[in-house]
Backbone and ligand atoms as CSV (ligand in chain L), in Angstrom:
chain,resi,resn,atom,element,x,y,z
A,1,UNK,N,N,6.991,59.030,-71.584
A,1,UNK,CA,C,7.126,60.362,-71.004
A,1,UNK,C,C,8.342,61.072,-71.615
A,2,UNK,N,N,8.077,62.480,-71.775
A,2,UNK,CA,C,9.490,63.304,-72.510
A,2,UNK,C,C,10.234,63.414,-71.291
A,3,UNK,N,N,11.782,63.493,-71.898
A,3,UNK,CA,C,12.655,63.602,-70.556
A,3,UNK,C,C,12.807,65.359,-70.758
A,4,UNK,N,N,13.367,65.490,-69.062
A,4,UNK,CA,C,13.225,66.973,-69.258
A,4,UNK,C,C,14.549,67.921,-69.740
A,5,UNK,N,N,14.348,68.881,-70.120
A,5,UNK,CA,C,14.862,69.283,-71.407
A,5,UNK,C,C,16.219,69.478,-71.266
A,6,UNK,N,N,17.129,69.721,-70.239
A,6,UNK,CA,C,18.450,69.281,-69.813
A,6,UNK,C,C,18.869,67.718,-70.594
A,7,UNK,N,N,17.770,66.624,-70.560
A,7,UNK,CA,C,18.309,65.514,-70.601
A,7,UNK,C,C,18.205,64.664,-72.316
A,8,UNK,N,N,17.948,65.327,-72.843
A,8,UNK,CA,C,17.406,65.077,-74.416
A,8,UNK,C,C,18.601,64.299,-75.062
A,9,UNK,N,N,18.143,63.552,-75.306
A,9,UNK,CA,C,19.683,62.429,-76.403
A,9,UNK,C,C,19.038,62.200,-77.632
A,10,UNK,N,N,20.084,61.688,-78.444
A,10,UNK,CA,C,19.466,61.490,-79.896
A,10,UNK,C,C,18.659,59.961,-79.941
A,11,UNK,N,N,18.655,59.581,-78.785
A,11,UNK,CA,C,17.814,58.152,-78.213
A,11,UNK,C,C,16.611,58.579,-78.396
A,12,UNK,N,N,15.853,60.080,-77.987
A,12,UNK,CA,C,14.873,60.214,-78.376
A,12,UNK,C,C,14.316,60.733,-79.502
A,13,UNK,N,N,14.779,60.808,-80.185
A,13,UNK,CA,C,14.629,61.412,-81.446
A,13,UNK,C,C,14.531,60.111,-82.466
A,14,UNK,N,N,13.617,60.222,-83.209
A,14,UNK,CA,C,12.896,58.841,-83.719
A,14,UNK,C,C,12.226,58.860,-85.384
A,15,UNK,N,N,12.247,57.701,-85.988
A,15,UNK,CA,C,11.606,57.911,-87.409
A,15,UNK,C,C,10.011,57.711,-86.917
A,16,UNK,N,N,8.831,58.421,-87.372
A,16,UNK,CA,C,7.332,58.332,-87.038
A,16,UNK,C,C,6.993,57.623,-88.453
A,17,UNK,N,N,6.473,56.629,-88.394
A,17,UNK,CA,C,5.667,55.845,-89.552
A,17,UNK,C,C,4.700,56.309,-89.575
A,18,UNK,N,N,4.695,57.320,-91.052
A,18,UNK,CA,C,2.877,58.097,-90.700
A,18,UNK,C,C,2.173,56.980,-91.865
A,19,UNK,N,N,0.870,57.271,-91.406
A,19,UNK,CA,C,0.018,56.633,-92.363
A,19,UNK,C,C,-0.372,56.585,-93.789
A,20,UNK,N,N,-0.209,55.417,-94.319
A,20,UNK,CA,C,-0.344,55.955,-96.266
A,20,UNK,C,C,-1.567,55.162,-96.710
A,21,UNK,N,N,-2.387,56.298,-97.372
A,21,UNK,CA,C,-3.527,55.460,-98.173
A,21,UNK,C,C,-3.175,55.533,-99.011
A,22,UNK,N,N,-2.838,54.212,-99.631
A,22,UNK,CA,C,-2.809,53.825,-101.149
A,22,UNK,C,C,-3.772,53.936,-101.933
A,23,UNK,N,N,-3.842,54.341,-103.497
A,23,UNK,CA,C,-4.849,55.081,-103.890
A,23,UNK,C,C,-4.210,54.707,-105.330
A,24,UNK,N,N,-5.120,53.999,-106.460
A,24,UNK,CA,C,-4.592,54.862,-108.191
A,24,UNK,C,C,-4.584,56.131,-108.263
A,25,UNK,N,N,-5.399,56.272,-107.347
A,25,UNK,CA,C,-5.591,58.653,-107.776
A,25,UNK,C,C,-4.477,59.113,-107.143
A,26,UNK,N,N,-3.461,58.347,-105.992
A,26,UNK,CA,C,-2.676,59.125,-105.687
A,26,UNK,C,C,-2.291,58.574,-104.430
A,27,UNK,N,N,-1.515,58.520,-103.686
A,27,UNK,CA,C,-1.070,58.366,-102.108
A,27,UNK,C,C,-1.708,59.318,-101.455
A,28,UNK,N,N,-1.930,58.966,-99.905
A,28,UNK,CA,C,-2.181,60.463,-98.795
A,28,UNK,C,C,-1.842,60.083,-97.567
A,29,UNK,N,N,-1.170,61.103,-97.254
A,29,UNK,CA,C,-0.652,60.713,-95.479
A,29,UNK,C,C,-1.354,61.704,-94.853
A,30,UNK,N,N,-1.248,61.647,-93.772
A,30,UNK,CA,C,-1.670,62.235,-93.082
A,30,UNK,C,C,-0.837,62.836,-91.700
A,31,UNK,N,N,-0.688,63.816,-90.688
A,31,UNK,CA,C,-0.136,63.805,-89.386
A,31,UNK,C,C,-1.381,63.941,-88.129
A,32,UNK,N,N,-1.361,63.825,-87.562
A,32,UNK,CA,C,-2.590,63.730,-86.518
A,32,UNK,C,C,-2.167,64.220,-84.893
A,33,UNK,N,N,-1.814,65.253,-84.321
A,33,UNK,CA,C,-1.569,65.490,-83.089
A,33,UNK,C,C,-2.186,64.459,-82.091
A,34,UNK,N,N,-1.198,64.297,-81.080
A,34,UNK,CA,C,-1.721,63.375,-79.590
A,34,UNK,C,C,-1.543,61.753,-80.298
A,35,UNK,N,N,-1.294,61.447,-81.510
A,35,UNK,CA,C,-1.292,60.189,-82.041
A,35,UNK,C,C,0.705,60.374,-82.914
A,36,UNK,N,N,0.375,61.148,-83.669
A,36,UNK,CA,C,1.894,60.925,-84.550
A,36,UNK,C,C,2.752,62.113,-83.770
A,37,UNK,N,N,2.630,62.812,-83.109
A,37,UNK,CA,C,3.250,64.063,-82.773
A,37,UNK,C,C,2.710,64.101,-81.484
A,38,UNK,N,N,3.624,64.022,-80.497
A,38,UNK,CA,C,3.354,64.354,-78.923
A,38,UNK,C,C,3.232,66.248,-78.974
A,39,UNK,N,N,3.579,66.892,-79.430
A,39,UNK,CA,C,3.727,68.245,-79.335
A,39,UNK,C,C,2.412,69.078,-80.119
A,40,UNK,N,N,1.940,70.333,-79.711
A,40,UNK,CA,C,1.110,70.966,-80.683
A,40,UNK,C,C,1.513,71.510,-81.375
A,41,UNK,N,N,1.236,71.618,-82.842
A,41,UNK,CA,C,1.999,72.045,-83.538
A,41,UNK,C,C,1.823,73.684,-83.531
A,42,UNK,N,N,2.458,74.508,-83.241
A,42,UNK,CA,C,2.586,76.136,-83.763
A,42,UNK,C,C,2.363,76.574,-84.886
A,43,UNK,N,N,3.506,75.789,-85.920
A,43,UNK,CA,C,4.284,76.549,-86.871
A,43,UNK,C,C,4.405,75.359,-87.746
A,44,UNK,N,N,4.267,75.678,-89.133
A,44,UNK,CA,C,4.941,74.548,-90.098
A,44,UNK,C,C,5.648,75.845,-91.027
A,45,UNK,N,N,7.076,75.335,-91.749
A,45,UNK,CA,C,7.674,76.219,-92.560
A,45,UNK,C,C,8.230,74.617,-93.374
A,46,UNK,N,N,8.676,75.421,-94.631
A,46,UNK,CA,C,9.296,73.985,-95.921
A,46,UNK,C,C,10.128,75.204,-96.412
A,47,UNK,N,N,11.224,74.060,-97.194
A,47,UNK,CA,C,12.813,74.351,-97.398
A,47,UNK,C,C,12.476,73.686,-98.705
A,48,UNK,N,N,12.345,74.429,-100.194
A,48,UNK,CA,C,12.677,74.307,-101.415
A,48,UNK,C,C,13.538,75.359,-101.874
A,49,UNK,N,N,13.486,74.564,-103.661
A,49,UNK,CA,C,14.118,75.052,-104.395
A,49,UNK,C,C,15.738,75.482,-103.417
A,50,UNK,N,N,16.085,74.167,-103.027
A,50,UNK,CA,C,17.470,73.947,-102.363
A,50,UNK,C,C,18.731,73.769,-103.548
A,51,UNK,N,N,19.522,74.720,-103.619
A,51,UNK,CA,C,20.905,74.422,-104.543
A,51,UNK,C,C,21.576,73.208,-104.192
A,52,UNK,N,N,21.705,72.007,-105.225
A,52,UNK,CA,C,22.922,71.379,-105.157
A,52,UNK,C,C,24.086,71.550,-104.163
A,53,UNK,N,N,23.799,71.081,-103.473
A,53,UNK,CA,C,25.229,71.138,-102.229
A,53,UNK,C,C,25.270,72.255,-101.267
A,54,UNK,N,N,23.517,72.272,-100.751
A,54,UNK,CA,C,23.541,73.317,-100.261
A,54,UNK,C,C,23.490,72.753,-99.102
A,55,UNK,N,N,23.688,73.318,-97.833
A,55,UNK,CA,C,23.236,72.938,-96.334
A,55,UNK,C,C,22.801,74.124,-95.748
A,56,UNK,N,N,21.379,73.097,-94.857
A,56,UNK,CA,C,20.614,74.107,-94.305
A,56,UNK,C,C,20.344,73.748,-92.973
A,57,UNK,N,N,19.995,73.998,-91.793
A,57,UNK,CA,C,20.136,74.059,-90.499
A,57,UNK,C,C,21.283,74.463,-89.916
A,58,UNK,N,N,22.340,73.787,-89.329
A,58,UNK,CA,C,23.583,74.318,-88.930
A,58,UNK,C,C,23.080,74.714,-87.151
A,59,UNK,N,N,22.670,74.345,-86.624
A,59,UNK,CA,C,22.034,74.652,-85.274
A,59,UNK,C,C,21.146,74.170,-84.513
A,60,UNK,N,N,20.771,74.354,-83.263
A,60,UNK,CA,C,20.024,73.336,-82.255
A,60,UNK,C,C,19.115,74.080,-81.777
A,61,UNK,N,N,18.129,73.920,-81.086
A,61,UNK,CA,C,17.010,74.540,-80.510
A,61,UNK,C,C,17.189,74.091,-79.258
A,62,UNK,N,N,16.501,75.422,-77.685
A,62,UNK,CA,C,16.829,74.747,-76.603
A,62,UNK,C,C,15.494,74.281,-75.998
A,63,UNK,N,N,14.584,74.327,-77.036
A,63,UNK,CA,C,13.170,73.631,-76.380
A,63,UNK,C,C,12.253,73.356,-77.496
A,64,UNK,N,N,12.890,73.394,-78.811
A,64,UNK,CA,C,11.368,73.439,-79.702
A,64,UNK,C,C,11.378,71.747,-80.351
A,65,UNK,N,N,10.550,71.114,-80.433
A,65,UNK,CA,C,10.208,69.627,-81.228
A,65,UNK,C,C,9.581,70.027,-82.335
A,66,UNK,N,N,10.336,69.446,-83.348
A,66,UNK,CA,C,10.244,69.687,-85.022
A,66,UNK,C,C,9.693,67.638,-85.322
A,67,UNK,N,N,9.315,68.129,-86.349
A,67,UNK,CA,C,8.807,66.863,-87.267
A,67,UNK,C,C,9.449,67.309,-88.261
A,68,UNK,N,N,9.971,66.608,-89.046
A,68,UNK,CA,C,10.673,66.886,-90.412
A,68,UNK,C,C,9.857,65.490,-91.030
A,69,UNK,N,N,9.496,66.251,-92.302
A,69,UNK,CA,C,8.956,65.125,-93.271
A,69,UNK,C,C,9.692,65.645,-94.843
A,70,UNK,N,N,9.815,64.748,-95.640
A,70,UNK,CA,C,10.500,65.001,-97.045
A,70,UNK,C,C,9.453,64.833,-97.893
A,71,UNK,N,N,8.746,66.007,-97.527
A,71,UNK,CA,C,7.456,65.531,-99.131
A,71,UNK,C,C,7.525,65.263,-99.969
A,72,UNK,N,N,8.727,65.884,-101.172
A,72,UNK,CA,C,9.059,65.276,-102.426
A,72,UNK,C,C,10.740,65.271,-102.579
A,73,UNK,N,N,10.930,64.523,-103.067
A,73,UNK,CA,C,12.528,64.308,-103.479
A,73,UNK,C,C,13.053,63.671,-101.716
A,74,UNK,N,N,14.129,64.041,-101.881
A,74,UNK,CA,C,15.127,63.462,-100.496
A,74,UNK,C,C,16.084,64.682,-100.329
A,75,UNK,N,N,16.641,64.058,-98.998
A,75,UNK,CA,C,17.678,65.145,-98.337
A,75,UNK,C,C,18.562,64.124,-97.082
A,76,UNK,N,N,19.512,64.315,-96.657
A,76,UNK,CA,C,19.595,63.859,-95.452
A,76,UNK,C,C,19.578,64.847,-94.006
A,77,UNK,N,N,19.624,64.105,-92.837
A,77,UNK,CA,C,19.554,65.052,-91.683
A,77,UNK,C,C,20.449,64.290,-90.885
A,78,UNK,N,N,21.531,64.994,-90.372
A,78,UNK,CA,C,22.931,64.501,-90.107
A,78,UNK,C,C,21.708,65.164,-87.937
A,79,UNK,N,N,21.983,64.387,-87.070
A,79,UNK,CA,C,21.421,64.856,-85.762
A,79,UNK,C,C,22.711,64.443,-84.903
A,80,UNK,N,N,22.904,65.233,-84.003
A,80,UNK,CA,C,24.364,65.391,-83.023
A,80,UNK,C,C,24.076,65.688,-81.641
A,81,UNK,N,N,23.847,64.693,-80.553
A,81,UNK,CA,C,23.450,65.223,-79.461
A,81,UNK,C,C,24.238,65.482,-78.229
A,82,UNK,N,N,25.703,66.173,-79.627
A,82,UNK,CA,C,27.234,66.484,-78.495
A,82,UNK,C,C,28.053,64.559,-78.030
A,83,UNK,N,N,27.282,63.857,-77.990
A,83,UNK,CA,C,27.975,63.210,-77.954
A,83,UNK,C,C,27.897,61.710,-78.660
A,84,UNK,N,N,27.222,61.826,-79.298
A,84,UNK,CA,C,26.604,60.420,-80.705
A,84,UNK,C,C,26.254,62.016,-81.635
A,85,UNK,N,N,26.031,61.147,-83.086
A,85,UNK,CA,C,25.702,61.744,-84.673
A,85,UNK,C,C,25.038,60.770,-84.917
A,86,UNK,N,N,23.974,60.740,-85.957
A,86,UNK,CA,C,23.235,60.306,-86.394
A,86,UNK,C,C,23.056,60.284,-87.884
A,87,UNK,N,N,23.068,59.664,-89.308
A,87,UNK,CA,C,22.809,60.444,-90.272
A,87,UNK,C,C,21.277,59.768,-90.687
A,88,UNK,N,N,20.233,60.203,-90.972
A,88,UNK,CA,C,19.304,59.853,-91.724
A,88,UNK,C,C,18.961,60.031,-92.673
A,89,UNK,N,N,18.565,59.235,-93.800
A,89,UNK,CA,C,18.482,59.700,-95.083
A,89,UNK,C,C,16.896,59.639,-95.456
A,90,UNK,N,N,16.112,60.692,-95.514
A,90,UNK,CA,C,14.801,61.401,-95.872
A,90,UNK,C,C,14.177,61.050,-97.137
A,91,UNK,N,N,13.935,59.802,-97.697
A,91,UNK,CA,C,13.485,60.147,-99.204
A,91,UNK,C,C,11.799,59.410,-98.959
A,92,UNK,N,N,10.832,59.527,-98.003
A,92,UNK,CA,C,9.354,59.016,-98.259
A,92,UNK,C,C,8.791,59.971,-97.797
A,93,UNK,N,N,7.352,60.216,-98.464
A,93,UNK,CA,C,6.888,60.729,-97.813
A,93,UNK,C,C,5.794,60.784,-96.409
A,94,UNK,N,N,6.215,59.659,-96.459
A,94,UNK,CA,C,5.325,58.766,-94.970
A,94,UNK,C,C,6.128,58.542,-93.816
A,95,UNK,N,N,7.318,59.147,-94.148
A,95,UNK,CA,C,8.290,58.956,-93.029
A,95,UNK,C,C,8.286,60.291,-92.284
A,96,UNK,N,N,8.092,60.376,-91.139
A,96,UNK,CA,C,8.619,62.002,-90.003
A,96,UNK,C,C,9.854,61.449,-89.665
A,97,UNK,N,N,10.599,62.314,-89.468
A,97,UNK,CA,C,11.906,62.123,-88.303
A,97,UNK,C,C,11.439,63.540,-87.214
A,98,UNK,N,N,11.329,63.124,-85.421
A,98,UNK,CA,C,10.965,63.333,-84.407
A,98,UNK,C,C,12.293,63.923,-84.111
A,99,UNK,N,N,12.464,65.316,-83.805
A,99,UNK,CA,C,13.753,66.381,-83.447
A,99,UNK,C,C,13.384,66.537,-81.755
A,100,UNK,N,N,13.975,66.122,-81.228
A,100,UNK,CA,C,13.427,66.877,-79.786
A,100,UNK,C,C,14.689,68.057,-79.613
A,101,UNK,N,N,14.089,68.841,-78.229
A,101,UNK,CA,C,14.987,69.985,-77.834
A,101,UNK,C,C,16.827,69.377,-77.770
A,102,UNK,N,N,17.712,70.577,-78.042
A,102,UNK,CA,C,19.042,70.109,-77.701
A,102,UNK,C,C,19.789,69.035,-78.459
A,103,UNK,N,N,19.386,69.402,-79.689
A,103,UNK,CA,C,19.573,68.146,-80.656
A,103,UNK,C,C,20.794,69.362,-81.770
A,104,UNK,N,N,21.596,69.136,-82.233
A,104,UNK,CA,C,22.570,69.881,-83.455
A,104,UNK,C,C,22.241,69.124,-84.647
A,105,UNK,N,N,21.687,69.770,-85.791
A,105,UNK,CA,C,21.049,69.356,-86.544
A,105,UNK,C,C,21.855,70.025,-87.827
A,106,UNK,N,N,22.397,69.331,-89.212
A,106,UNK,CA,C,22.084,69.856,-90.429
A,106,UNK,C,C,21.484,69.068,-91.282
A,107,UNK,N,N,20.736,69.401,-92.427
A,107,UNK,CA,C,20.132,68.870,-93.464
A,107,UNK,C,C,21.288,69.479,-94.650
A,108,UNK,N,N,21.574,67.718,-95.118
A,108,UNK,CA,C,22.181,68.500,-96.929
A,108,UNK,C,C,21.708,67.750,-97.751
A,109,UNK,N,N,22.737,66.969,-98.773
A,109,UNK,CA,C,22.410,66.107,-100.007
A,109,UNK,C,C,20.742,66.537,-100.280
A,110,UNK,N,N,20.431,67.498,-100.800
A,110,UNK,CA,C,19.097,67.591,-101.139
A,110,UNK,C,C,19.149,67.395,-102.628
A,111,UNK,N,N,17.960,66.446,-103.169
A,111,UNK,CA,C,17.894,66.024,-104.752
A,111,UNK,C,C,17.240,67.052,-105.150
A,112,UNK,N,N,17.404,67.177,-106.597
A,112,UNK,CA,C,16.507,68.477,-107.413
A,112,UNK,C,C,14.998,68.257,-107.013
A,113,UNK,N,N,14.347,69.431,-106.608
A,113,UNK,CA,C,12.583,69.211,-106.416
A,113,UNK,C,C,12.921,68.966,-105.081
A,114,UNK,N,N,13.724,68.822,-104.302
A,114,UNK,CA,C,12.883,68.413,-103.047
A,114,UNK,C,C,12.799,69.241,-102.026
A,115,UNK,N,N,11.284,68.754,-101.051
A,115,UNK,CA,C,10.852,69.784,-100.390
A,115,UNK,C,C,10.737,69.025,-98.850
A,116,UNK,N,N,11.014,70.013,-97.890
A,116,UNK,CA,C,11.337,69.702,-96.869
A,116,UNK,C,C,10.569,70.334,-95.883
A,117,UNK,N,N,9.315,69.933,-95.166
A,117,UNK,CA,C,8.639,70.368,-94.234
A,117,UNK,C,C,8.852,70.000,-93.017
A,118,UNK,N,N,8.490,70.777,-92.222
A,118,UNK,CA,C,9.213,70.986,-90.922
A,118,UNK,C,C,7.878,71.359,-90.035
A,119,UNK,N,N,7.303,70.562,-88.998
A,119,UNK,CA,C,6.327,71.028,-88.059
A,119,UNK,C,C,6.872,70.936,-87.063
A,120,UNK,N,N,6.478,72.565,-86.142
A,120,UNK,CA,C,7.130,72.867,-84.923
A,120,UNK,C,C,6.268,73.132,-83.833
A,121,UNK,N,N,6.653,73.092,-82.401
A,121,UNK,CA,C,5.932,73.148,-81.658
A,121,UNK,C,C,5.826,74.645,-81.404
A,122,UNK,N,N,7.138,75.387,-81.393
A,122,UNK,CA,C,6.908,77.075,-81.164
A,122,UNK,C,C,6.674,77.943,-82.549
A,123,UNK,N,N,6.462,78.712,-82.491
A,123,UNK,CA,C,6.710,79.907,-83.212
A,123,UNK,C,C,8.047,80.365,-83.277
A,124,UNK,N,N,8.464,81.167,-84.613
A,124,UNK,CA,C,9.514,81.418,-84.748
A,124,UNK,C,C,10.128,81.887,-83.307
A,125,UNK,N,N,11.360,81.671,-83.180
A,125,UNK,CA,C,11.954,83.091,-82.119
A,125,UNK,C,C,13.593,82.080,-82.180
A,126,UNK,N,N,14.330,83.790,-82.114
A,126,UNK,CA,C,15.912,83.558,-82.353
A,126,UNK,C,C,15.976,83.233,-81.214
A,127,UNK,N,N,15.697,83.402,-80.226
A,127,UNK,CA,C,16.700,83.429,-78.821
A,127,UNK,C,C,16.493,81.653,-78.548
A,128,UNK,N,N,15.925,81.351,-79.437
A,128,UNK,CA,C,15.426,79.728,-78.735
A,128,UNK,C,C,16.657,79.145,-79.786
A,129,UNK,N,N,17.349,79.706,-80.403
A,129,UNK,CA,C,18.370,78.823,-81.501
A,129,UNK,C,C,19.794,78.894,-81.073
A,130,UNK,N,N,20.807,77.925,-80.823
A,130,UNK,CA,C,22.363,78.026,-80.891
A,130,UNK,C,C,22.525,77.478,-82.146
A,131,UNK,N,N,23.232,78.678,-82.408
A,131,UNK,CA,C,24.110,78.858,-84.210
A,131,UNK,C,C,25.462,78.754,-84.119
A,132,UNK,N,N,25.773,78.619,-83.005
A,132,UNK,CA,C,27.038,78.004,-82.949
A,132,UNK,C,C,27.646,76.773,-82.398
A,133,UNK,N,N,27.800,75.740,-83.096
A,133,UNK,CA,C,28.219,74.224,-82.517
A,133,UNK,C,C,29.253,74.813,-80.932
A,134,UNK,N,N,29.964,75.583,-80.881
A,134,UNK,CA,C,30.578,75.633,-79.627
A,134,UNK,C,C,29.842,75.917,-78.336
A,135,UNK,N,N,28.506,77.033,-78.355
A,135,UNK,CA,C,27.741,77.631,-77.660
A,135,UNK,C,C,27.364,76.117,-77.604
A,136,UNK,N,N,26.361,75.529,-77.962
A,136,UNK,CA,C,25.283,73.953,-78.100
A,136,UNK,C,C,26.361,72.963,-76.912
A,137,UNK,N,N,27.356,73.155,-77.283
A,137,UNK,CA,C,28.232,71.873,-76.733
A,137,UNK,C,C,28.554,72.663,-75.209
A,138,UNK,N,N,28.948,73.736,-74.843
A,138,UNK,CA,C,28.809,74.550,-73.585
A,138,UNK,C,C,27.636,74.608,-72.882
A,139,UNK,N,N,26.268,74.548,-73.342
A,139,UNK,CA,C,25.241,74.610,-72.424
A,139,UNK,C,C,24.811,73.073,-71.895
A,140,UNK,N,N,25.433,72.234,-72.895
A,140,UNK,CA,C,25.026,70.327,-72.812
A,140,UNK,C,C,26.113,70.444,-71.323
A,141,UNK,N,N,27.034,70.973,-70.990
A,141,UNK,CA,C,27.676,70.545,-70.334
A,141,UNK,C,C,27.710,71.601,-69.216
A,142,UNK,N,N,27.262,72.508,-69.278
A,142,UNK,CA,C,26.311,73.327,-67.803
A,142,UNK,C,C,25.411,72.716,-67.372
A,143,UNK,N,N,24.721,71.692,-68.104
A,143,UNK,CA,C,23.121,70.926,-67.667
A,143,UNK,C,C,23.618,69.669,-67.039
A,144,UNK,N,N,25.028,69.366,-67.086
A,144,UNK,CA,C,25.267,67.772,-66.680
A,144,UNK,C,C,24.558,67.928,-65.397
A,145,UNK,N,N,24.882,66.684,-64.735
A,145,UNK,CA,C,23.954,66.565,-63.346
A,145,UNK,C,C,25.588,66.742,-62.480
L,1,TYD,P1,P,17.285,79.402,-90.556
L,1,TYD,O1,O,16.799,78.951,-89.217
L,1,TYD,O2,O,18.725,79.821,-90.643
L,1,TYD,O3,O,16.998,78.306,-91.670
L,1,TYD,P2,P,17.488,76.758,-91.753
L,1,TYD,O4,O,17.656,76.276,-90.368
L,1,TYD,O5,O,16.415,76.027,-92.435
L,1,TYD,O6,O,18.732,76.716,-92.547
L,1,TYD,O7,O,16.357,80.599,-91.032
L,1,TYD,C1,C,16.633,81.361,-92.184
L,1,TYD,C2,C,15.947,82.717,-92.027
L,1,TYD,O8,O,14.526,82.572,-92.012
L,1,TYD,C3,C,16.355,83.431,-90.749
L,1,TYD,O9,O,16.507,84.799,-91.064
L,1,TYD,C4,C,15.156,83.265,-89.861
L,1,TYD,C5,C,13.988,83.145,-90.817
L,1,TYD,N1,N,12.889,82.273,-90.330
L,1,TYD,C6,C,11.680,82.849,-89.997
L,1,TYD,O10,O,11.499,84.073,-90.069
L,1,TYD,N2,N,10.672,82.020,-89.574
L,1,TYD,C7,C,10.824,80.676,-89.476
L,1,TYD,O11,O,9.885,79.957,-89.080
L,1,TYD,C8,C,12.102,80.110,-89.801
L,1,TYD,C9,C,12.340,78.622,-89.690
L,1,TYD,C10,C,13.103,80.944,-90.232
């Protein structure tokens, strides 16, 4: 069961072993809602043609569940849930990493070519984002019990 959205730790936030058919013609994974992804997906958006030493996220969502998969090349995803960090390092493409709500997230070290897809449960919208690590760490601690 998801905990409710006040209570989100980086405990839940998880690597998904997606499925790989091995193939001479090629690898294929697949994602499958209600099986690899508790959430419906909305929205998918991907992060290429990333500069050398670039960082991208910088912010938390207060309800949306992302799948991050590294289709080609690698990246890492540093996850902060105010009070543990996490770093994961992204280089398969059979691997998801599981974002739940209330999570502080950046992605950097991205290798040349690599592409970074992202399946979400909402549709875009700003008001669902803290862009500021101080705001993120103020609302974790309005929600204590
Ligand atoms: P941003 O969330 O800052 O990107 P990232 O977290 O990957 O570093 O988004 C960059 C810009 O793109 C910002 O102006 C919002 C816009 N955007 C959309 O319009 N739709 C989307 O689905 C996303 C993810 C971003």
């Amino acid at each position: 069961m998801m905990a409710s959205s006040s209570h989100f730790s980086l405990a839940d936030c998880h690597i998904v072993d997606l499925p790989k058919i091995s193939d001479p013609r090629g690898n294929l994974t697949f994602v499958e809602g209600g099986r690899h992804i508790q959430f419906a997906i909305q929205r998918a958006y991907y992060l290429y043609d990333v500069p050398g030493g670039a960082m991208r996220g910088g912010h938390a969502h207060k309800a949306l569940h992302q799948l991050i998969i590294a289709m080609s090349g690698s990246f890492d995803v540093l996850l902060d849930d105010g009070s543990q960090r996490k770093r994961f390092h992204m280089n398969r493409s059979y691997y998801g990493l599981y974002v739940c709500p209330m999570i502080w997230r950046e992605l950097d070290n991205f290798s040349s070519g690599a592409v970074c897809l992202v399946l979400a449960s909402e549709m875009y919208d700003e008001s669902d984002y803290f862009r500021e690590y101080a705001a993120f760490l103020d609302a974790l601690r309005e929600n204590l019990p």
